[in-house]
C-alpha positions in Angstrom: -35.5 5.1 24.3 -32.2 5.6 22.7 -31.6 8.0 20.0 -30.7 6.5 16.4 -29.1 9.1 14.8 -27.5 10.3 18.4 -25.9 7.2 18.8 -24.8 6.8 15.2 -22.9 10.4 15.7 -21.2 8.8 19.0 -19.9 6.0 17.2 -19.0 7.6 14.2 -16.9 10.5 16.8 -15.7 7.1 18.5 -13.7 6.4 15.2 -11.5 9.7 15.5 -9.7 7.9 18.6 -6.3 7.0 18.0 -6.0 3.4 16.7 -10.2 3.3 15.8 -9.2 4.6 12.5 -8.5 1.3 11.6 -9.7 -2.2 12.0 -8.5 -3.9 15.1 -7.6 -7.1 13.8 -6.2 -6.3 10.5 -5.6 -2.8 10.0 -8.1 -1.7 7.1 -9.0 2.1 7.3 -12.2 3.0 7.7 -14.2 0.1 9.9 -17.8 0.3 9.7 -19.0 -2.9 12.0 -18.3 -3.3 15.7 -18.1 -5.6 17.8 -20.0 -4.7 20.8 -18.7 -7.7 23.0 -15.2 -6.8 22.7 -15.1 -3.1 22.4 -13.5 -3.2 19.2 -14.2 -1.2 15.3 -13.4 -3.8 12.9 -13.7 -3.8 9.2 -16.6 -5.7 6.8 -13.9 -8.9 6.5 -13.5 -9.3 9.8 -16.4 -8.8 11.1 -17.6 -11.9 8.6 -15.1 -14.1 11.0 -16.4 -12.4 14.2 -19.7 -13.0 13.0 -18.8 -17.3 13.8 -17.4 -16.2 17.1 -21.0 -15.9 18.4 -19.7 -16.9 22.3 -17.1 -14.4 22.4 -18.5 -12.0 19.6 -21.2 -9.6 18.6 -21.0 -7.6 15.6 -23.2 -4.6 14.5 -23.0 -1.7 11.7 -22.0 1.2 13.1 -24.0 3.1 10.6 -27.1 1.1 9.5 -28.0 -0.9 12.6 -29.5 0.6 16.2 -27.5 0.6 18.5 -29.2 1.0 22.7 -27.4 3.1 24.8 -25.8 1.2 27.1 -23.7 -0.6 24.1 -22.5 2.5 22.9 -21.5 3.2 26.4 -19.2 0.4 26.4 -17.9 0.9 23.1 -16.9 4.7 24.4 -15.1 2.5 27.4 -13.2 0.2 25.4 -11.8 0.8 22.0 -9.0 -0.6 19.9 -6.2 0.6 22.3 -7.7 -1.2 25.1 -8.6 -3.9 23.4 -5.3 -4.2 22.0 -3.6 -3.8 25.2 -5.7 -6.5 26.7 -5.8 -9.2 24.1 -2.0 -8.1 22.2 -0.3 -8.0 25.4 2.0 -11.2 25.1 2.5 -11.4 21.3 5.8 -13.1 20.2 8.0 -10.9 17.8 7.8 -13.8 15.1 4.5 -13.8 15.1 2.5 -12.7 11.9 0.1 -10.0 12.3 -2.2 -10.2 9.1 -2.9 -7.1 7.1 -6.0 -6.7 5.1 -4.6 -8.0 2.3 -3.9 -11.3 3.6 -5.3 -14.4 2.6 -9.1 -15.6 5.2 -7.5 -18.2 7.3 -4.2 -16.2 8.3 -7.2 -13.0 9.5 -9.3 -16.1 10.9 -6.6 -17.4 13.0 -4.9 -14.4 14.2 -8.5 -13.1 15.6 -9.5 -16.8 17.6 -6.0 -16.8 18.6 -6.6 -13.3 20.5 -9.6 -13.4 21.6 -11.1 -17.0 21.9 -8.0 -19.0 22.7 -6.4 -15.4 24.2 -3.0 -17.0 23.4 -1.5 -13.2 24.0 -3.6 -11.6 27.3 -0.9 -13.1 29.5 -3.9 -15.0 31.4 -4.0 -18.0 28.8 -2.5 -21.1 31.9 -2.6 -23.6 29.1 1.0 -24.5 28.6 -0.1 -25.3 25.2 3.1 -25.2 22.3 2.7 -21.5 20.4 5.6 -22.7 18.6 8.3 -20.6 20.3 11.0 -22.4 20.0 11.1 -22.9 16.0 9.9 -26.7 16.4 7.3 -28.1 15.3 6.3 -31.6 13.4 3.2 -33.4 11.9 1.9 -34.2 8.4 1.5 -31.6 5.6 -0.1 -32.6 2.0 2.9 -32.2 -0.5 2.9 -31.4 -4.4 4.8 -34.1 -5.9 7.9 -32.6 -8.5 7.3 -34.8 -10.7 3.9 -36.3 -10.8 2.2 -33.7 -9.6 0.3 -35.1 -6.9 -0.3 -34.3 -3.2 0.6 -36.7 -1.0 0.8 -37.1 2.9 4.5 -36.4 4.0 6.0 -36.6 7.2 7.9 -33.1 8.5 10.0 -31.9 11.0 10.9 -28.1 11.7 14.3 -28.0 13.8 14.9 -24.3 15.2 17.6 -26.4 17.3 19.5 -27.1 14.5 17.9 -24.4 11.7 16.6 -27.2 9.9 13.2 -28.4 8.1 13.4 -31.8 7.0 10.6 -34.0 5.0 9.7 -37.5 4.7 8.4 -40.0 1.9 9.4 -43.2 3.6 9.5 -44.0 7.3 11.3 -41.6 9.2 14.0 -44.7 10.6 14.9 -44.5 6.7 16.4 -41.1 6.7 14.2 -37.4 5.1 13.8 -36.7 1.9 15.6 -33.7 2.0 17.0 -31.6 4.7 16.4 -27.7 4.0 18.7 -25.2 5.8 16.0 -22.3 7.6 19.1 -19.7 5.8 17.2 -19.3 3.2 14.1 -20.5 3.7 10.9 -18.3 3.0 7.2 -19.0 3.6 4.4 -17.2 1.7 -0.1 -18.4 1.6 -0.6 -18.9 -1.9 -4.6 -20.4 -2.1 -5.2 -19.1 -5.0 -2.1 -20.7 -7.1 -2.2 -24.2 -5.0 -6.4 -24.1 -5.5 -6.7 -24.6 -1.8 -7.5 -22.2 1.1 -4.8 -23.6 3.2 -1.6 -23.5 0.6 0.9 -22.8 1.6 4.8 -22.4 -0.3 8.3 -23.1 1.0 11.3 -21.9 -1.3 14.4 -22.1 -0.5 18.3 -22.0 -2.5 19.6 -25.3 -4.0 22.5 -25.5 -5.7 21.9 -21.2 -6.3 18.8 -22.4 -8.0 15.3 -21.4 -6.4 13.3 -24.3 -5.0 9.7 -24.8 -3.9 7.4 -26.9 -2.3 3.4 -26.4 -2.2 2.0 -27.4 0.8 -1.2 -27.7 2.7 -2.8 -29.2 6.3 -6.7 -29.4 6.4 -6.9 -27.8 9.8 -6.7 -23.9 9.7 -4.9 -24.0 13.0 -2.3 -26.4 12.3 -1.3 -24.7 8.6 -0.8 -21.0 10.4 1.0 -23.2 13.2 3.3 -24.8 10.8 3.6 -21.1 8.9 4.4 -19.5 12.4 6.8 -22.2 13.5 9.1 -21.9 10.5 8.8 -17.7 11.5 10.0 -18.6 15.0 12.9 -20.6 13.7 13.8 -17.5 11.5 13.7 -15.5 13.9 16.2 -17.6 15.8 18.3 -17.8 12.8 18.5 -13.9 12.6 19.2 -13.3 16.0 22.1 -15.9 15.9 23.2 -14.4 12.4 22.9 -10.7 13.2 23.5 -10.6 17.2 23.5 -6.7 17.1 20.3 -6.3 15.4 17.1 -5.3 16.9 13.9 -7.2 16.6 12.0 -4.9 14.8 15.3 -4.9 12.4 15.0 -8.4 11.9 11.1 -8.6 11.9 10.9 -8.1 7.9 13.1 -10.6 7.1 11.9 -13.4 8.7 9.2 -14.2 5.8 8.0 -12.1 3.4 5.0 -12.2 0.7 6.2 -11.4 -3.2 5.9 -8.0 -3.9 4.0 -8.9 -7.8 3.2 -12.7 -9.1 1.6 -13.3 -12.6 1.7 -14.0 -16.1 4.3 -11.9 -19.0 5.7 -13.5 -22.5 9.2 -13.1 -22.9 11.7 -13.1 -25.5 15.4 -14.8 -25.9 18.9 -12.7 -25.8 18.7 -12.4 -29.5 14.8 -10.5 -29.2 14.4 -12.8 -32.5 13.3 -15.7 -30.6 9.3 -16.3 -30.1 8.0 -15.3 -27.1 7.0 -17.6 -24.4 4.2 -17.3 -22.0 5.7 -17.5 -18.4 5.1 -17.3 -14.5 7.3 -14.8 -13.0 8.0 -14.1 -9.5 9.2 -10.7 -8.1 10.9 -11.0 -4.6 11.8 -7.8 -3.9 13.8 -8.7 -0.9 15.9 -10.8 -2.8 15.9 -8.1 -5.6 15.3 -11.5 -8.2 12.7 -11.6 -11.0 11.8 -15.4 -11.7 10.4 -16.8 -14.0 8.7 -20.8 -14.6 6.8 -22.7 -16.9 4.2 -23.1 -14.7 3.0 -21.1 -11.6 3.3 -24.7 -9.4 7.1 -25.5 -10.7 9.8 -26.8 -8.5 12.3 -25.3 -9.8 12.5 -21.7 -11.9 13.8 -21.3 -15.4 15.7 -18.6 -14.6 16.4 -15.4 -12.9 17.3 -11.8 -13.7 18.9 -9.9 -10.8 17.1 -6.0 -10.9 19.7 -3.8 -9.3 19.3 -0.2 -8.6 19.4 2.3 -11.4 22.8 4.2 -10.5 24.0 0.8 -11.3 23.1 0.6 -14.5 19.6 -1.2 -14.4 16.9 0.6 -15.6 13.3 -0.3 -16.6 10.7 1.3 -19.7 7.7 0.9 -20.8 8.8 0.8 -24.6 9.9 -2.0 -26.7 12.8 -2.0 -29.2 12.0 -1.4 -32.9 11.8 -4.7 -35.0 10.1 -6.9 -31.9 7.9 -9.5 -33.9 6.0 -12.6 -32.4 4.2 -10.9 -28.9 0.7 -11.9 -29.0 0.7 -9.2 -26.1 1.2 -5.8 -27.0 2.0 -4.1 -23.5 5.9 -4.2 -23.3 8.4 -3.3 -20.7 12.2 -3.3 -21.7 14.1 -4.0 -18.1 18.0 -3.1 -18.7 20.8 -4.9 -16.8 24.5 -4.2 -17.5 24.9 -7.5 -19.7 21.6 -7.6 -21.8 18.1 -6.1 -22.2 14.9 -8.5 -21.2 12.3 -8.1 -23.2 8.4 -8.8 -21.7 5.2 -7.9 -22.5 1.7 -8.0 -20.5 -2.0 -9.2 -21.5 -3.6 -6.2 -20.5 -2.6 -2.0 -19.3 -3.5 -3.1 -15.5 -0.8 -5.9 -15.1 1.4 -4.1 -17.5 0.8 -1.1 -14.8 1.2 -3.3 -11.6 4.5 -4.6 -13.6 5.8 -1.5 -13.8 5.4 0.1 -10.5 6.7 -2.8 -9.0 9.9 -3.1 -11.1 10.4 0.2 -11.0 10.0 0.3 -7.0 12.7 -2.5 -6.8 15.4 -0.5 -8.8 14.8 2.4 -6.8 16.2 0.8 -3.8 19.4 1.6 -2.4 21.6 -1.9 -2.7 23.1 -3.6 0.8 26.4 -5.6 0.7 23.8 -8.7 0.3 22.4 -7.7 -2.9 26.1 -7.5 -4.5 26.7 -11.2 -3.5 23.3 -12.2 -4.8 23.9 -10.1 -8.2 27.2 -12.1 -8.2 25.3 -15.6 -8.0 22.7 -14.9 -10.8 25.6 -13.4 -12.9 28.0 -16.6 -12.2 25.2 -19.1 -13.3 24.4 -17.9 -16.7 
């Protein structure tokens, strides 16, 4: 009869092997659950999607449930490395690996893509599309500007021509618009678009920051569509920047914001009352944004945070004689032309506002962030 507590110390051992330190499937330290099918020490999120993968999958506690011996056996066989060299073998640069932080159906779809489709073991013979090329087309749910309502649209993602275009009539009758993939970015946002699958598109108009809120029923076809427009980055990138490597080009194919949420701000004068506003922090972009409203097309503005030897500089203090801030948590961010004036609901977001700010400045500026400061500078 196996031994509980002998077993439990094997497992736990197990874990000091290089790469069981961390979840298999989305990299969160310390995984307590197993899956005993596929060799692999995965984290309590994951296992919660493993846990519907009941052909392919088998998930136990490493540290409350028994485990017989010849399953620890196979667990001391396999591991994350193997595991990962088995079912990671094939994985397309573009591709996005979730991180624990990522939103449920990005983790879902990343772990039936490995291991019950096993799109990236190299034995998959199903010439089915994994979106390679940048194309991709089909019918997305889209947040009307104007009224406000989702409605089915027709679009087409070019990585021919570096293109995503949408429809609201028939396609014979020419898109919508036409969206260069330049500056295209692509973020999950279910939280701010209310549903699981949300998805947003931004992209430069006219200098001005655009975005479209998006979202497909099917878990598959949304993290298709999100890592279609990554493969016709990618493409873009490697035409753009021929010299550059992949993993040089990797982060900049899409990236999430590095801080969303809520601040009241002031006018140029600091007499003006303050407004409540949603701002946006793109760190790659080096832009603070701010809208009306979280789901706005188009943003109200933009401050350009440079780095601090350039005369940008962020506090936590407010000037003397601020009146009007039903908020009392203010940060003072300093440009060469002005100060901008915000304040937070509460110490947490005023902290979160701060290290991010604050990790933005610190930044060393490329030749690209001097154009972009340019841009923001030439529209006010």
């Amino acid at each position: 009869m196996a031994d509980r507590e002998h077993n439990k110390r094997i497992l736990l051992e197990l874990l000091k092997r290089p790469g069981n330190a961390n979840c298999a499937d989305c990299g969160a330290p310390d995984p307590d659950w197993a899956s005993y099918k596929l060799g692999v020490f995965i984290c309590l999120n994951c296992s919660g999607i493993h846990r519907n993968l009941t052909e392919i999958s088998r998930v136990k506690s490493i540290r409350l449930d028994f485990w017989d011996d010849d399953l620890v056996e196979f667990m001391k066989a396999n591991g994350n490395a193997v595991a990962k060299e088995r079912y990671e073998k094939n994985v397309p640069a573009f591709f996005y690996r979730p991180q624990a932080t990522d939103c449920a159906v990005l983790r879902e779809q990343w772990i039936r893509a490995k291991y019950e489709r096993q799109e990236f073991s190299g034995n998959n013979e199903d010439p089915r599309d994994m979106n390679c090329s940048g194309c991709h087309e089909g019918f997305l749910w889209k947040r009307g500007k104007d009224n406000r309502e989702f409605l089915k649209r027709k679009f087409i993602l070019s990585g021919m021509d570096f293109t995503l275009m949408y429809y609201t009539k028939q396609v014979s009758k020419g898109p919508k618009a036409v969206i260069s993939i330049k500056d295209l970015n692509a973020t999950f946002q279910p939280e701010k678009i209310k549903h699981p699958h949300g998805l947003q598109i931004t992209y430069l108009k006219e200098d001005h920051t655009r975005s479209i809120f998006v979202y497909h029923e099917g878990t598959q076809e949304i993290v298709s569509w999100f890592n279609a427009i990554r493969a016709a980055r990618f493409s873009y990138l490697k035409t753009a920047f021929p010299t550059a490597s992949d993993s040089e080009l990797v982060p900049w194919i899409t990236r999430n914001y590095l801080k969303e949420g809520y601040m009241e701000k002031t006018g140029p004068m600091q007499r003006e009352p303050f407004k409540k506003r949603w701002f946006i922090l793109d760190s790659q972009d080096r832009k603070l944004l701010y809208f009306k409203d979280p789901l706005d097309a188009v943003e109200k503005g933009a401050i350009f945070i440079g780095n601090k030897e350039h005369g940008y500089k962020v506090t936590n203090i407010l000037p003397q004689g601020i009146r009007g801030n039903r908020w009392k948590c203010g940060i003072t961010v300093e440009t060469p032309e002005r100060q901008f004036i915000f304040t937070c609901e509460n110490e947490r977001e005023h902290r979160e506002w701060m290290e991010a700010l604050n990790q933005v400045i610190s930044k060393p500026m490329s030749p690209q962030d001097y154009t972009m400061e340019a841009n923001v500078r030439r529209r006010r």
